[in-house]
C-alpha positions as CSV (number, residue, x, y, z in Angstrom):
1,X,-7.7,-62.5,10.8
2,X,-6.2,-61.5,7.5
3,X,-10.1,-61.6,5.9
4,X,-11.1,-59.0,8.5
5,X,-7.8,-56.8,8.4
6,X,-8.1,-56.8,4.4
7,X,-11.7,-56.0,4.6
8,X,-11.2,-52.9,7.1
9,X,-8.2,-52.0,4.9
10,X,-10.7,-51.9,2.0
11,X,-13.6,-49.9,4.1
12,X,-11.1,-47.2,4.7
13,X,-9.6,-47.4,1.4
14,X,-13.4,-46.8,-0.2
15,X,-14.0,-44.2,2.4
16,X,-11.0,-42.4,1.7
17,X,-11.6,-42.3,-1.8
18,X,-14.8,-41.1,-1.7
19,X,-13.7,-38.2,1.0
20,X,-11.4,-36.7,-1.9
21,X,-13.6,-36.3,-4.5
22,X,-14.8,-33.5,-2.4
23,X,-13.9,-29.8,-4.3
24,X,-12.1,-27.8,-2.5
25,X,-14.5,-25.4,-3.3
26,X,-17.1,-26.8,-1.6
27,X,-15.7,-27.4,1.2
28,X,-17.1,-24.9,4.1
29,X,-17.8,-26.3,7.4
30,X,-20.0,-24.7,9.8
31,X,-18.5,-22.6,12.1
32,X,-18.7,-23.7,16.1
33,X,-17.4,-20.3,16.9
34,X,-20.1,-18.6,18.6
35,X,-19.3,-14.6,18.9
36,X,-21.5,-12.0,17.9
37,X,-22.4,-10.8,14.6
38,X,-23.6,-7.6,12.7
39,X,-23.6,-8.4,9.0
40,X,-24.6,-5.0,7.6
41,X,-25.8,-4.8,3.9
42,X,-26.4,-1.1,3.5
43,X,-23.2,1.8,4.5
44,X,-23.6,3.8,7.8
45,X,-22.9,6.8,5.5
46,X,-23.1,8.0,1.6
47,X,-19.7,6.8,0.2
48,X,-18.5,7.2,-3.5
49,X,-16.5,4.1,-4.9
50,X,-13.2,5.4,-6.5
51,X,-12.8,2.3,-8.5
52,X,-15.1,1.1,-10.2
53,X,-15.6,-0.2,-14.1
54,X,-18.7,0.5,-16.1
55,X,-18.7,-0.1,-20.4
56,X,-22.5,0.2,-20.6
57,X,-23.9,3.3,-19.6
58,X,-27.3,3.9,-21.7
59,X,-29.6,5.5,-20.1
60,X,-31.6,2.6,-19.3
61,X,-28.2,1.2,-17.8
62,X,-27.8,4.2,-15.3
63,X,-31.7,3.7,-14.1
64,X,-30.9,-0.1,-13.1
65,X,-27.5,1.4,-11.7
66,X,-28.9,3.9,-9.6
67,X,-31.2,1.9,-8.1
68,X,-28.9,-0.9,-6.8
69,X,-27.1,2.2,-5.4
70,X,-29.2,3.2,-3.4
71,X,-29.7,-0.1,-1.8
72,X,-26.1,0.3,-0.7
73,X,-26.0,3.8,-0.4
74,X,-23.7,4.3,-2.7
75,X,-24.1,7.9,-3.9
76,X,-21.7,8.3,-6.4
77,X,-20.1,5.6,-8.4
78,X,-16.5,6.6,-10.1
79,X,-16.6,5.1,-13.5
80,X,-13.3,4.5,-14.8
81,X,-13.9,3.0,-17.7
82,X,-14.6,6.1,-19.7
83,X,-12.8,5.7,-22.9
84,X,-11.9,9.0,-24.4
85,X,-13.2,11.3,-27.7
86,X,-16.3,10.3,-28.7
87,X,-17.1,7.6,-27.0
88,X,-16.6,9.0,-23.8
89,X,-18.6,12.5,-25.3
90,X,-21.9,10.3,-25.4
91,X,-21.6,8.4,-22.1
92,X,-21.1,11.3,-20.2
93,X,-24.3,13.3,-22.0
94,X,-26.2,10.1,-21.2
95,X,-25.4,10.8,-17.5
96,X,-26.2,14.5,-17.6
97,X,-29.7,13.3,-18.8
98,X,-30.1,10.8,-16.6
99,X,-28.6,11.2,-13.4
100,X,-25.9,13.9,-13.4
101,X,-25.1,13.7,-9.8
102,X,-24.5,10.2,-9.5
103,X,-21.3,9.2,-11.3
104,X,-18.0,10.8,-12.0
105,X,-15.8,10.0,-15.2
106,X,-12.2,9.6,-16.0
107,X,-10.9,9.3,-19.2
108,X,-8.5,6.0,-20.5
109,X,-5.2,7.1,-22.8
110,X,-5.2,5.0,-26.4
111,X,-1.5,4.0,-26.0
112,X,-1.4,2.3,-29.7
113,X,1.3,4.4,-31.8
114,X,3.4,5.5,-29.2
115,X,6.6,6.5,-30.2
116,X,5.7,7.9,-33.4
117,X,6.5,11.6,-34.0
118,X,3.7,13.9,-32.7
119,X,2.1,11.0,-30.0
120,X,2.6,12.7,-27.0
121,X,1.4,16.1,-27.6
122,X,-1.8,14.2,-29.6
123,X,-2.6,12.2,-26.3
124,X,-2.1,15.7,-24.3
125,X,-4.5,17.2,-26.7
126,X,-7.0,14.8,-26.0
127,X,-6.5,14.6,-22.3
128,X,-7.6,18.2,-22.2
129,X,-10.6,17.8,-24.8
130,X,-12.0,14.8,-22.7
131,X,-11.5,16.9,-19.3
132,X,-13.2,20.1,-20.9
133,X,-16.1,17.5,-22.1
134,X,-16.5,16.4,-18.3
135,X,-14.2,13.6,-17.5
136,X,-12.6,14.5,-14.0
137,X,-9.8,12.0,-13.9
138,X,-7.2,9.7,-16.2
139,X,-7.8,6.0,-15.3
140,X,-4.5,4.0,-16.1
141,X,-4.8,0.3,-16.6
142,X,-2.7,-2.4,-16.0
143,X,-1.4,-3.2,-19.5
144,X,0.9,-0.3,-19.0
145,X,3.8,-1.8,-18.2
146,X,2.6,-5.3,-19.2
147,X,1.4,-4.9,-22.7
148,X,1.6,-1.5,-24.4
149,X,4.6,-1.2,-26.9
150,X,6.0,1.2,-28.5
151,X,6.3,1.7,-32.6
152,X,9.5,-0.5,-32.4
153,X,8.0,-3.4,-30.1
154,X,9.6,-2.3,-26.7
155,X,7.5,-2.7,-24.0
156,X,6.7,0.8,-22.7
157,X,7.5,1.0,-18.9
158,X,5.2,3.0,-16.6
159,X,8.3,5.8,-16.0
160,X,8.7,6.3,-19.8
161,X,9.8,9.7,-20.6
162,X,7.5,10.0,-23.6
163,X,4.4,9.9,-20.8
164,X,5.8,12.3,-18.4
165,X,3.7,15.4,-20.4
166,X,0.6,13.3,-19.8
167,X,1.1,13.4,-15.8
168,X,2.3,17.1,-16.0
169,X,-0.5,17.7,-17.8
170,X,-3.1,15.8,-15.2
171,X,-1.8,18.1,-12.6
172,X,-2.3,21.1,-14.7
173,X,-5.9,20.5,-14.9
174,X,-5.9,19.7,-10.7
175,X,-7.5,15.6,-11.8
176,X,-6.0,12.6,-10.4
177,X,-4.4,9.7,-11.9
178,X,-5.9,6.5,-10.6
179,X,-2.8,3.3,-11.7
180,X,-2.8,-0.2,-11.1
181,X,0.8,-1.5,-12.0
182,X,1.3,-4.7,-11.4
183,X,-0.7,-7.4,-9.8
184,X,-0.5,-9.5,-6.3
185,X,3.6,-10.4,-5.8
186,X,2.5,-13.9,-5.2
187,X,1.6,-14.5,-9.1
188,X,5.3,-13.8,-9.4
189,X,6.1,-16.4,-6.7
190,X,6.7,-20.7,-7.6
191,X,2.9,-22.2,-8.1
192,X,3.8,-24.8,-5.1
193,X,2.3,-25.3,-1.6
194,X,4.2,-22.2,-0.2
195,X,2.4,-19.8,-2.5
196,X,-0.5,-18.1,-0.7
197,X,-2.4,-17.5,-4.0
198,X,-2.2,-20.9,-5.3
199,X,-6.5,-21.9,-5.5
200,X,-6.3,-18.5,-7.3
201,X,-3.4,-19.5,-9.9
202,X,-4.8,-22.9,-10.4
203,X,-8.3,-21.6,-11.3
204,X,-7.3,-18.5,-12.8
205,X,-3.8,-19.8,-14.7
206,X,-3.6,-16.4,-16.9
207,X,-2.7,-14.6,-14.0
208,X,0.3,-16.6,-13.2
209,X,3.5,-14.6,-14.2
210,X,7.2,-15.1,-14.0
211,X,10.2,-12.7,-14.7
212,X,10.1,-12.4,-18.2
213,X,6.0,-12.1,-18.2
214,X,6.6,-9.2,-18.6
215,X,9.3,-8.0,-16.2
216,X,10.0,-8.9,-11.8
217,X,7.3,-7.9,-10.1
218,X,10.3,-5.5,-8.3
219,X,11.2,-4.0,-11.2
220,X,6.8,-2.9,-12.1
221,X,6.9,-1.1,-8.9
222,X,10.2,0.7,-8.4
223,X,9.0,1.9,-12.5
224,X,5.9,3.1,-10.7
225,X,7.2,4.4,-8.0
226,X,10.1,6.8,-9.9
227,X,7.6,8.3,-11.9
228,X,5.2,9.6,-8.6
229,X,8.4,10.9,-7.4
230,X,9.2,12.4,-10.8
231,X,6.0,14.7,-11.0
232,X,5.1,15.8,-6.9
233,X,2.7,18.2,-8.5
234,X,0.3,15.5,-10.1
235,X,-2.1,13.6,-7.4
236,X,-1.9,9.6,-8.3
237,X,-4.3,7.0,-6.4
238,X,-2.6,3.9,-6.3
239,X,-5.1,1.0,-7.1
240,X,-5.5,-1.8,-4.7
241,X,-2.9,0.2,-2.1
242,X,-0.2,0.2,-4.1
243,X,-0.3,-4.0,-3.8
244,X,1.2,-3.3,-0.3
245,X,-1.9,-4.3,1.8
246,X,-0.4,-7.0,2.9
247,X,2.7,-5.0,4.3
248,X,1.6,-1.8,5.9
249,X,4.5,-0.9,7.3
250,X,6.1,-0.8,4.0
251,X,3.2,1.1,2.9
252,X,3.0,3.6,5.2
253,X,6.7,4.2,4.5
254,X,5.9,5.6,0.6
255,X,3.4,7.2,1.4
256,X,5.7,9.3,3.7
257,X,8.3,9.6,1.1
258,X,5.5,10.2,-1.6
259,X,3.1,13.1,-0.1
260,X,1.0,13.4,-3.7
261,X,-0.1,9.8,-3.4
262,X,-3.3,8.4,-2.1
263,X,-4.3,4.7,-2.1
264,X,-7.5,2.8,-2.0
265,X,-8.3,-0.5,-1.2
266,X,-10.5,-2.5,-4.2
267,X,-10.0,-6.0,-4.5
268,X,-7.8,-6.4,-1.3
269,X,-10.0,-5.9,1.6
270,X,-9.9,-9.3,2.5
271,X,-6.0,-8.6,3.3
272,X,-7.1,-5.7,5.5
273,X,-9.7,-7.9,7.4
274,X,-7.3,-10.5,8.3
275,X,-5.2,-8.1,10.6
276,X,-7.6,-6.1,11.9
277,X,-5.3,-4.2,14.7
278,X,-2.3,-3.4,12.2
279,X,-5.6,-2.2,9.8
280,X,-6.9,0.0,11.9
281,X,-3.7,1.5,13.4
282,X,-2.8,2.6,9.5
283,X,-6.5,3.8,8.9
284,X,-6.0,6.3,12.1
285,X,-2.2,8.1,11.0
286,X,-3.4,7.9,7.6
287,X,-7.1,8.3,7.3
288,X,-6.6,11.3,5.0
289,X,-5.2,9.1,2.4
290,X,-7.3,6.5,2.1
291,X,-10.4,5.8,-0.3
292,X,-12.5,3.3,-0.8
293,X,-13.0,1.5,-3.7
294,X,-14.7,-1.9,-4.8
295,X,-13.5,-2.5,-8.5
296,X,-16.2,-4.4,-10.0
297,X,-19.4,-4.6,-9.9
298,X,-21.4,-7.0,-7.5
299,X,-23.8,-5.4,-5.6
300,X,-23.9,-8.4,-2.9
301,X,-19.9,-8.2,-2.3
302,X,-20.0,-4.8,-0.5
303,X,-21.2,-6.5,2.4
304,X,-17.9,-7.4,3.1
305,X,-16.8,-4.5,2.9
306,X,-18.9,-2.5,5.2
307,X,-18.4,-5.3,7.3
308,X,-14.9,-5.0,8.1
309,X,-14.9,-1.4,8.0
310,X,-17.6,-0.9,10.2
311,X,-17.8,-3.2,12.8
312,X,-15.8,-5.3,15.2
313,X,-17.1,-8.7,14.2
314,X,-14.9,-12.2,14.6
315,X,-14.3,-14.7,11.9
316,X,-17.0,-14.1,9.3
317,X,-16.1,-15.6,5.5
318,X,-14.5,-13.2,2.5
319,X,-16.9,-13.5,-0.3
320,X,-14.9,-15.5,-2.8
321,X,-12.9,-18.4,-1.5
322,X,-10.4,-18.9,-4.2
323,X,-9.4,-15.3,-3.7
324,X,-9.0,-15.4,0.4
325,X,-9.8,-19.1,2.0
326,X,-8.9,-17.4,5.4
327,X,-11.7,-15.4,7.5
328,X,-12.1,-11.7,7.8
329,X,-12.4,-9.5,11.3
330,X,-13.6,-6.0,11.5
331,X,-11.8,-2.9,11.8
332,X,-14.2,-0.8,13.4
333,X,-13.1,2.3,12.3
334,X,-14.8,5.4,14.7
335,X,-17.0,8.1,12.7
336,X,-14.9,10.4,11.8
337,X,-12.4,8.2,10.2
338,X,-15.2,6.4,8.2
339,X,-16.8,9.8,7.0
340,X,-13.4,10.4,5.6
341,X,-12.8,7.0,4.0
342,X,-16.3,6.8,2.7
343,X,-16.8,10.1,0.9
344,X,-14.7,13.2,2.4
345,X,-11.1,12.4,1.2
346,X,-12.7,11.4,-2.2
347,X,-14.9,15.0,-2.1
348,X,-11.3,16.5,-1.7
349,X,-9.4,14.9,-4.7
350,X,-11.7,14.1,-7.2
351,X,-12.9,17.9,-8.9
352,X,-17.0,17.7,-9.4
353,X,-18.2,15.8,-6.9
354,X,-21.5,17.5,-6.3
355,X,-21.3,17.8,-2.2
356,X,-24.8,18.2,-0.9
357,X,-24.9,15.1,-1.1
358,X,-23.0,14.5,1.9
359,X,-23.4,15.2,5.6
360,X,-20.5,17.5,7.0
């Protein structure tokens, strides 16, 4: 008896061991569910991505562009990645050769040197040079308010006086600001079993942050947040809905008490397709202040997407699992409402857009 107990211990043992060595990566069961499904590939309508990041922009690079474009319909890509001075001078001639209609530029503020005499009104200066030379927008990144310091080593936070002629100045000229502040609150949040992002952290350990790295994720917004309120006349998109996708309510509340800011949604779509009816209720009583936006560039992840925006489909996969192991469920937002999010709000705040382009 003790041979055959110690031999099915073993058997179980060996088969145990052998079950872990799966990744979790690799581990996607077929689905039972049977429900029906409308993977779509290609948007009902022309939309224009907001947010969207391209360095390389040679004419022979716009070419290839444009044509995976048009698989997805996407007639006009935001680049906001311009640069500014010369740089961006040459990338947007290379578009006005090449396809002029197809890709909108902002310009990107060199932050190195602030607090020197004379920095602010340089920057100005050079806003309005790289608007005049085409750029319809001022792209902020993230490292404001993580990274940039000033001439004594402070780290400049996104309310800092010394930037508030750069916003006034935005406004002036009638572009937007497009921000991201800030990541996902969960980086901010113990690396342990309660964390949502946790796959993400452990693949991705640069992205893990803490109080002093740089500041509370609290304290990045309300910074943000004070400066929209401090300049009303200035239109601001906030990048990846403010980080509030996953609390609409919440959302929806700033947006009442901030009328100059719009949102879009790259990079968190997969938060929207998870509660589909909440989703959709926000898309209705604000669907004129919503655009979309993708972030980076892979043609095939649209799908997604289009997916959740467009139809009322059941548990279908997000495309990256690390980033969202749960499933996604359509929104199926009505016409009107996806004109809007696809291309009208975008033809009404970004200055340029060519717009017979678009259907009415």
């Amino acid at each position: 008896m003790k041979k055959i107990t110690f031999s099915l211990l073993s058997i179980l043992a060996l088969h145990s061991a052998k079950a872990q060595t799966m990744d979790f990566e690799k581990y996607e069961p077929v689905s039972t569910l049977v429900v029906p499904q409308h993977p779509v590939s290609r948007a009902k309508f022309p939309f224009i991505d907001v947010h969207n990041h391209q360095s390389r922009m040679s004419p022979s690079d716009i070419n290839g562009l444009v044509t995976n474009m048009n698989k997805l319909n996407l007639q006009v890509m935001v680049n906001l990645s311009g640069g500014n001075g010369s740089g961006l001078k040459t990338m947007l001639g290379n578009i006005r050769e090449t396809a002029p209609k197809r890709f909108i530029v902002f310009a990107n503020i060199s932050f190195g040197g602030i607090g020197e005499p004379g920095w602010t009104e340089k920057a100005v200066q050079q806003l309005a040079e790289d608007v005049k030379n085409g750029a319809n927008g001022l792209k902020i990144f993230k490292n404001l308010g993580f990274s940039v310091k000033d001439n004594t080593g402070k780290r400049v936070t996104v309310d800092d006086p010394r930037l508030d002629a750069i916003w006034d100045k935005c406004g002036e000229l009638k572009i937007p600001v497009l921000i991201h502040t800030a990541d996902p609150k969960s980086f901010w949040d113990p690396e342990d079993e309660h964390n949502e992002r946790w796959l993400e952290i452990k693949t991705h350990p640069e992205r893990k942050r803490d109080a002093n790295n740089p500041a509370p994720w609290e304290v990045l917004i309300e910074e943000q947040h004070r400066m929209f309120k401090k300049h009303p006349k200035t239109t601001f998109i906030a990048a990846h809905f403010g980080w509030y996708p996953n609390d609409l309510a919440k959302l929806g509340k700033l947006l009442d008490e901030m009328p100059n800011v719009v949102v879009e949604f790259g990079a968190v779509i997969a938060e929207l397709g998870r509660q589909p009816r909440a989703a959709r209720q926000f898309f209705e009583k604000y669907q004129d202040r919503i655009l979309f936006g993708k972030d980076s560039w892979v043609p095939e992840e649209y799908a997604t997407y289009f997916r959740v925006l467009e139809t009322n489909d059941e548990y279908f996969p997000y495309h990256k699992k690390y980033h969202a192991f749960w499933r996604m469920y359509g929104i199926g937002l009505p016409d009107a409402i996806l004109k809007k999010v696809y291309y009208k709000n975008a033809l009404r705040i970004i200055p340029n857009i060519d717009k017979t382009q678009f259907p009415e």
